[in-house]
Phi, psi and omega in degrees: 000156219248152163334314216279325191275348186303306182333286190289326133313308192281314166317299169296340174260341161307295202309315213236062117264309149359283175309297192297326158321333174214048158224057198246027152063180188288172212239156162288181186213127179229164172208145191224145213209112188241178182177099182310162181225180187230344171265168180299161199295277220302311176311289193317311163318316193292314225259335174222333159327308170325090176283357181254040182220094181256359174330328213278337192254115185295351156215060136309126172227340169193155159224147167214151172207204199197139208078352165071243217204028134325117159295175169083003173287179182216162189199164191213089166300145160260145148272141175082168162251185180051098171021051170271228185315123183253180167223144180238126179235170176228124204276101162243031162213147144217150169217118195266335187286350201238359184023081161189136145230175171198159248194151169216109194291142188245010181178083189218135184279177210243337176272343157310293203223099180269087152205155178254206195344077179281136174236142180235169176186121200225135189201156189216136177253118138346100164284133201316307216238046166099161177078180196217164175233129173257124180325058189259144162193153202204149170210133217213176156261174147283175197284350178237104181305348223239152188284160184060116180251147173288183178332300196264022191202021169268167186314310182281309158002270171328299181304310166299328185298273169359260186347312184290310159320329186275328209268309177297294239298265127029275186285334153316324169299305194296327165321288164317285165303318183090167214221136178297000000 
């Protein structure tokens, strides 16, 4: 290639990288969340382990699926009482010997939950010195693919929601167990 033609390369992609840098859309997102427990990992396992028994999370209002702890099960929360708002997920990892699945949701309206490709991973652990800690950590987009999102459908949105669900979730455990 020629001087000349390098030149001319280089020019063009200074013009459209620029560009192309900020129009690359949203980013995943990720957030994880422990909460020590003061009972042992199999209670705490009896108590969450069930993927088609989401009760334990206070604001579950039904769970109803199909497949148990199968992959490819599926379950459908409900929120609220009286029908309200649902979330529909899907199980594609359990190991009951390792008390960890992860589940992805295939259908929550955004006003609901604002994200899109959600992934979950929920696992209770042994603490080196008794009780045991559970694990929630999730990754997702935000409710709005497309670049400049409003307010409510944005990277921080998306984070607090999450955050907040893990977080009510979390503290029903500790309540329940009691925290070491």
């Amino acid at each position: 290639m020629t001087r000349f033609g390098r030149r001319a390369v280089l020019a063009v992609l200074a013009a459209v990288l620029p560009a192309m840098a900020l129009a690359h859309g949203p980013t995943r997102q990720k957030v994880t969340l422990s909460a020590d427990l003061a009972a042992p990992p199999a209670e705490v396992w009896a108590a969450i382990g069930d993927f088609q028994d989401m009760g334990w999370h206070p604001a579950i209002h039904a769970t109803t699926g199909e497949g148990g702890n199968a992959i490819d099960a599926t379950r459908v929360l409900t929120l609220g009482q009286d029908g309200g708002p649902t979330i529909s997920e899907q199980l594609y990892k359990y190991d009951a010997d390792k008390m960890t699945y992860s589940y992805r949701i295939t259908d929550v309206a955004v006003d609901v939950l604002p994200v899109t490709n959600y992934s979950s991973h929920l696992t209770v652990k042994p603490r080196p010195d008794g009780g045991s800690v559970v694990e929630w950590r999730g990754a997702f987009y935000r409710g709005y693919p497309n670049n400049d999102p409003p307010p409510d459908l944005n990277d921080e949105a998306a984070i607090k929601a999450v955050t907040a669900v893990y977080q009510a979730g979390l503290d029903a455990l500790a309540k329940r167990f009691g925290t070491p």
